[in-house]
N, C-alpha and C positions, 0 to 999 in steps of 0.2 A: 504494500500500500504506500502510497504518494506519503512524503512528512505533510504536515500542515505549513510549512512556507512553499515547499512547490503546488501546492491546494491554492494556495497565496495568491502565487505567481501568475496563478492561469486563469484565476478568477471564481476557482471553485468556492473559497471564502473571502469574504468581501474583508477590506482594507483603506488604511488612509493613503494612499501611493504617493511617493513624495515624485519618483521617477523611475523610469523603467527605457530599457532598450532591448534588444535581440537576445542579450545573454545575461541580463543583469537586473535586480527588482532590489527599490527601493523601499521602505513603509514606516510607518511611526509605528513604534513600540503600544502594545495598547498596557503594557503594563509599564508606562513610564517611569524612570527613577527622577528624568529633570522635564521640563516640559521641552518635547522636542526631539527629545528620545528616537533614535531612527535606526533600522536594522537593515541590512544591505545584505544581498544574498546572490549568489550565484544562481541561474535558472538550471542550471545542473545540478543533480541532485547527488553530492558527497556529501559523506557526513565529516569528515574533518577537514577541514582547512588545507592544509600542508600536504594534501592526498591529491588537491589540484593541480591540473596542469600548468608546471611555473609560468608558461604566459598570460594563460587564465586567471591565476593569484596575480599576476601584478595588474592586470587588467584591472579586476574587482578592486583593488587598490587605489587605482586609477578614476575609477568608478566613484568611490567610497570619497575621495578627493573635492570631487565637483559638487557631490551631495552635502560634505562637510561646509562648502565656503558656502552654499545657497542657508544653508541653517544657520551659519552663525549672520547672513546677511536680514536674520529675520529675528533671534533669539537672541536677544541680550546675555554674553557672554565674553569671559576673558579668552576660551579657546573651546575646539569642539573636539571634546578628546575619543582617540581610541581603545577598543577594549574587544578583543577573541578569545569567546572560554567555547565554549561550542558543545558543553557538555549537557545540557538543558533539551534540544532540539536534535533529530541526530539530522541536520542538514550546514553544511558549513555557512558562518555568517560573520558580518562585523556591528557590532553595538558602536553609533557615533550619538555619542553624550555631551550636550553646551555645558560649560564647567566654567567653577568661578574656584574652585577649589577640588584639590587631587580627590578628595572624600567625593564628589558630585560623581567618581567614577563607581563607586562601590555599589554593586549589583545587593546589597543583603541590603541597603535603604529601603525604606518603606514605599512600596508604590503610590505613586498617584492619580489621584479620582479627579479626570479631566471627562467633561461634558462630550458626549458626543459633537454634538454641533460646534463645539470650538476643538475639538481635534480635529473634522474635517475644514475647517476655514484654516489651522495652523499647515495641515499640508496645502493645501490651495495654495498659501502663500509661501513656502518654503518651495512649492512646483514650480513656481512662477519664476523663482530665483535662478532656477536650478538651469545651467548652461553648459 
C-alpha cells in the first residue's frame, strides 16, 4: 500500500500544497511545531533518505531551497531551518521549520491548532512566493 505522503502526492488525500512539480511535492505540516511548518517529499516512494538517487537527493534539496526562501518571504523568521528524521513516515522527507530559535526545531514541541481556513490562505501565500 501507497504511504500517506504519496496518497499526498496524487491527490488521494487532500493537503495545503505549498508547490509541486514532476518529481517533487511540497505541503504544510498539518501537525505544525511553528506556523508554517512545511514537508517536502520526493514523488518517489523510499523510505529513507540516503537510499535516493544522489541526483534525486540533491535535487529535493534543491527543491527544499526554493520552498524555504518562498516561506521565510511570508513567515516572520530569523531563518527557515532544516531537519531529516524520517522515522515517523516510512516515505523519505525534509521538515522546513521558520525558527527564531534552535528549540523552534524540536519535533517533541507541542503541536499547533491552526484553523483550517488560515492554513489554507498561509499556503496560498507561501505558493504565491514560491519561484
Amino acid at each position: 500500500m501507497a504511504s500517506i505522503f504519496s496518497r499526498i502526492a496524487t491527490g488521494e488525500i487532500p493537503s495545503y500544497k505549498i508547490a509541486e512539480d514532476d518529481r517533487f511535492y511540497a505541503f504544510l505540516d498539518i501537525n505544525p511545531r511553528k506556523r508554517g511548518h512545511t514537508l517536502v517529499i520526493p514523488k518517489q516512494e523510499t523510505d529513507y533518505i540516503f537510499d535516493l538517487d544522489p541526483v534525486l537527493l540533491g535535487d529535493l534539496f534543491r527543491f527544499a531551497q526554493r520552498v524555504a526562501v518562498a516561506i521565510k518571504a511570508v513567515v516572520p523568521c530569523k531563518r527557515v531551518g532544516i531537519g531529516v528524521l524520517g522515522l515517523e513516515v516510512p516515505h523519505a522527507h525534509i521538515h522546513l521549520i521558520p525558527m527564531d530559535s534552535e528549540g523552534d526545531m524540536n519535533l517533541a514541541r507541542p503541536v499547533l491548532k491552526i484553523p483550517a481556513d488560515a492554513m489554507q490562505q498561509l499556503a496560498k501565500q507561501i505558493a504565491e512566493k514560491f519561484e
